[in-house]
N, C-alpha and C positions, 0 to 999 in steps of 0.2 A: 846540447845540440849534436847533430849527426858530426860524423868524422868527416875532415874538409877532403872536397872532391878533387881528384885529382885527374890532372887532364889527359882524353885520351891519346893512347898510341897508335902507329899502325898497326901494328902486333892484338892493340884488343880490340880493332876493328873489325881483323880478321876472324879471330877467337868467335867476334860476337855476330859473323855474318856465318861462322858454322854452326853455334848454337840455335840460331833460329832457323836454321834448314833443315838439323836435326826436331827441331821442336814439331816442325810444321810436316815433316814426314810419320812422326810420331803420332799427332792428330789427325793425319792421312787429309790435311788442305795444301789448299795453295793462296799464297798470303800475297795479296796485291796492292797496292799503292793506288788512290782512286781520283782520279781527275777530271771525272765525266760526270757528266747529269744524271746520266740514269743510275751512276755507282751512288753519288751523294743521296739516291731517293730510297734507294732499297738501305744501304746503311741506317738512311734513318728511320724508316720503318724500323729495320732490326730491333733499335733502340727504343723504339715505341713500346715493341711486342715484348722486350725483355722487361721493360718495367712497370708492362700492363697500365700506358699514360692513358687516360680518357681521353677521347679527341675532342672535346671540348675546352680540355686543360691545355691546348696547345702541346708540337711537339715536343718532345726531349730536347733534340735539336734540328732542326727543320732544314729541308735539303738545301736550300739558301743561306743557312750559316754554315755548313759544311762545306758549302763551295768558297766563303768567303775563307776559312779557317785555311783550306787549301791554297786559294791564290796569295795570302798574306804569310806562305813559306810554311806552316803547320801541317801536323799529319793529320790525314783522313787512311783508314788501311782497312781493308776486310779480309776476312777468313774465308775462302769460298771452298765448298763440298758438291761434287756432280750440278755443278751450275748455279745454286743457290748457294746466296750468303748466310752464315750461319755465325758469323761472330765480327764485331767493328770497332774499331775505336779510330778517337774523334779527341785531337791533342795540341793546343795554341802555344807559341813563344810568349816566355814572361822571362824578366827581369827584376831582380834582387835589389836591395838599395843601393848596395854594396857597387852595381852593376856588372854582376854575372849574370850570361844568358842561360836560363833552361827553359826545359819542355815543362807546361804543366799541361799530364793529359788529364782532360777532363773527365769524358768516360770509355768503357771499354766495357762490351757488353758480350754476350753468348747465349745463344736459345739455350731452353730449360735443358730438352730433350738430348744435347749435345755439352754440356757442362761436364761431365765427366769422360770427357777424351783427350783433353790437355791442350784444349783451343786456347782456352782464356792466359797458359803460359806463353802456348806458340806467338799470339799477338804480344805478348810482353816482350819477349823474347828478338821478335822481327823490331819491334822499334826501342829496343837495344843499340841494336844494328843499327837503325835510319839514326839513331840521334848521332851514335860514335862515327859513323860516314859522314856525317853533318859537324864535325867537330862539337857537339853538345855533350857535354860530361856528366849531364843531371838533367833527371827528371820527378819531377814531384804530381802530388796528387792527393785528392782528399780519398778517405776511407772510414764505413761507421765501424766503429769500434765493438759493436753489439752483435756482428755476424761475422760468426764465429771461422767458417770456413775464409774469409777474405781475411781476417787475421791472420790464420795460417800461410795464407796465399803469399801479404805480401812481406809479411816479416820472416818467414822460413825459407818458402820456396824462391821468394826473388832474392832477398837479401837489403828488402828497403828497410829504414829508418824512422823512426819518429821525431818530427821536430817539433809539435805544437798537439796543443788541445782545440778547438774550435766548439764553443757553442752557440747549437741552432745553424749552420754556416751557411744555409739555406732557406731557413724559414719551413714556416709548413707546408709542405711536396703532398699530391694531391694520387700521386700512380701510387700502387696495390702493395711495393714492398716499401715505402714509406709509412702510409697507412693516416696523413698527418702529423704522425706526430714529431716530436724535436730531431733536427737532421745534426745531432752534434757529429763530431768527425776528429778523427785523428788526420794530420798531416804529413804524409810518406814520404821520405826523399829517399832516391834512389841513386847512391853514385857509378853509374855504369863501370867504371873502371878502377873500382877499388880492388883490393883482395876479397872484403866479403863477397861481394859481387861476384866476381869472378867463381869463387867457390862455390857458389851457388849455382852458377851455369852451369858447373859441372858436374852439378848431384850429390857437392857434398856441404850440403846447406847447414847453416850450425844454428843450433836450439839444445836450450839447458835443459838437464837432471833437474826433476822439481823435488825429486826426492832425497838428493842430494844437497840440494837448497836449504830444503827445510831442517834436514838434519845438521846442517852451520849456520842454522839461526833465522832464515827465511820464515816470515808469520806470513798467513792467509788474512790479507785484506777483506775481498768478496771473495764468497765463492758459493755456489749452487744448491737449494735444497731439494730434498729430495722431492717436493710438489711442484720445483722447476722455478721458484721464486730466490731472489739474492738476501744473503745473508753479510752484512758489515762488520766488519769485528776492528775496533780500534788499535789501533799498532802503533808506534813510533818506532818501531823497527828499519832499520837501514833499507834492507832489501825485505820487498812485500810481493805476495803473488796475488793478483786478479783473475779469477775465471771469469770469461766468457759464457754467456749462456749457448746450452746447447742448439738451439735453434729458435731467433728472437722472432723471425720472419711470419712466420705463419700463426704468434701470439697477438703482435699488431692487429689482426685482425679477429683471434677468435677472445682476447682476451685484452683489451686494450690496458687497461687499469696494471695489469701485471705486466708487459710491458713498457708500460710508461714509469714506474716502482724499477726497471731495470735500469732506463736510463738516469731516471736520480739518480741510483749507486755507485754509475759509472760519471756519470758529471762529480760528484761530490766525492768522489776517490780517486779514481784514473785524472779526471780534468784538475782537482784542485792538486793534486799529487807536483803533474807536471809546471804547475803554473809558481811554485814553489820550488824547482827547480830540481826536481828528481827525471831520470829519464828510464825508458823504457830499455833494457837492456837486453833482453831476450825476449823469444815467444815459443809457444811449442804445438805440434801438429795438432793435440788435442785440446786447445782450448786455453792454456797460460799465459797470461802477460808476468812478467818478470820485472820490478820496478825497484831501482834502484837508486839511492839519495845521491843528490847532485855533487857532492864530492867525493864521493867515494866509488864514480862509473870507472870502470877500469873492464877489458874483454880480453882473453884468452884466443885472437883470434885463431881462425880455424877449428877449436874444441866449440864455441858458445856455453861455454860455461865463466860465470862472472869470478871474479877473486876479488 
C-alpha cells in the first residue's frame, strides 16, 4: 500500500498554489476553474478529440456530466492558450471504506499537438492546489500501465503511487488509443502533501539506478525485444524490473495480436506480482517499473533508490 497521507498544511497549500503558477507559466496557459455551459462543452469536446471517441460511441464525458461533476463540489478545470482550450480534466469526490475523502480524477486530457509543453503537469499541478485549498490530501486515479510516457508521468514526475492492479476496469473502450482491447490499469494515489510529493514539485523527482539494481541482485521480469514484442523470464527474485513497451499506442492498431501478447505479460507479471503482495517501488523516465516483494518495501526517501 502507498505511504499514509498526511494532512494538508497551510504551508503546502501555499507551496502548492506556487507550483502550479509556476507550472502554467511554464506551458505559457492559463488554467481556469469551469462553471459554465459553454466551458463544460468545449472541455468535452477536448476529451473527444484527445481520445479520437466516435460520436456514435457517445461522449467521453458529455457536457452534462461535467456540469453535474461541477455542481456536486468536483473539479471540472481547463488549460486555456490564445482563446482555445487545449487541455482538461474532469475529477469527482470519492470516499475510502475507511471514510477518507479524496479526489478521484477521472481524466485529464491534452491535444496531441501541445503534449509536449508541460500542460498535462500544469493541470496536475493547478489541482494540487484546488484539492490542498479544499482540505483534500489525496487524489487517485486510474492509469494503463502499457504506455510508457504516462508511467513516467505519474510515478516520476508527479510523485504518485501504486495501490492496486485493475483488470479490464473498463471493459472494451471503442476510441483509437484503446483500440478495444483490455483497459487493465494501474491504481495511482497521489498524496499531495507528502515529502515525496513535495520533491517532486520541486524538480527533484526520485527514480532508481536500474543499473545499480541489477548489479544487487535485481532480475529482469519483462523486458523488450528487439522486434518490439515482451520477453518473460521467471524470477522469484525479491526485487524485479519490468519494461514498459516503447510505444504500445500505435501497435493497438497496426498490430493488434502483438499488442494484446503485451498486455498478457503485463497482467500475468505486474497484475499477479501486486496481487500477491509485492509493490511497485520505483519507476524510471525510460521505461522501468521496479517491483519489490511485499516485505521487504523499504525507500531511501529523497535518493529513489530501494534498500
Amino acid at each position: 500500500m502507498p505511504e499514509p497521507t498526511p494532512s494538508p498544511s497551510h504551508t503546502a497549500t501555499a507551496d502548492a498554489i506556487r507550483t502550479a503558477a509556476d507550472a502554467a507559466a511554464v506551458a505559457g496557459v492559463d488554467l481556469v476553474d469551469v462553471h459554465a455551459t459553454d466551458g463544460f462543452a468545449r472541455a468535452s469536446a477536448l476529451f473527444d478529440a484527445v481520445w479520437g471517441r466516435p460520436g456514435e460511441a457517445g461522449a467521453v464525458l458529455g457536457p452534462e456530466a461535467l456540469a453535474a461533476i461541477d455542481h456536486a463540489g468536483g473539479q471540472v478545470s481547463a488549460a486555456v492558450r490564445d482563446g482555445e482550450v487545449v487541455g482538461a480534466t474532469a475529477a469527482f469526490l470519492g470516499r475510502t471504506v475507511s471514510g477518507v475523502t479524496f479526489l478521484h480524477s477521472h481524466v485529464t486530457g491534452v491535444l496531441d499537438e501541445a503534449t509536449s509543453g508541460g500542460i498535462g503537469a500544469a493541470l496536475k499541478w493547478h489541482q494540487r492546489a484546488w484539492c490542498l485549498g479544499r482540505g483534500i490530501a489525496e487524489v487517485r486515479w486510474t492509469f494503463d500501465p502499457l504506455i510508457r510516457r504516462n508511467v513516467a508521468f505519474n510515478l516520476v514526475r508527479l510523485g504518485a503511487q501504486v495501490d492496486r492492479y485493475l483488470e479490464d476496469a473498463y471493459g472494451r473502450m471503442p476510441d483509437v488509443r484503446n483500440a478495444g482491447l483490455p483497459t487493465d490499469r494501474l491504481v495511482a494515489v497521489w498524496s499531495l502533501a507528502s515529502p515525496r510529493v513535495a520533491a517532486a514539485a520541486s524538480g527533484r523527482a526520485a527514480s532508481p539506478d536500474v543499473d545499480a539494481l541489477r548489479r544487487s541482485g535485481a532480475e529482469v521480469l519483462v523486458d523488450e525485444l528487439d522486434d518490439g514484442s515482451p520477453h518473460v523470464t521467471v524470477t522469484e527474485a525479491p526485487r524485479r524490473l519490468i519494461r514498459v513497451p516503447t510505444d504500445i499506442e500505435p501497435l493497438r492498431l497496426t498490430d493488434p495480436d502483438l499488442a494484446l501478447g503485451w498486455a498478457a505479460a503485463m497482467r500475468t507479471t505486474l497484475g499477479a506480482a501486486l496481487a500477491e503482495g509485492a509493490r511497485v517501488s520505483g519507476a524510471t523516465r525510460d521505461g522501468w517499473l521496479v517491483l519489490t516483494a511485499g516485505d521487504r518495501v523499504t525507500e531511501l526517501r529523497g535518493t529513489g533508490r530501494p534498500r
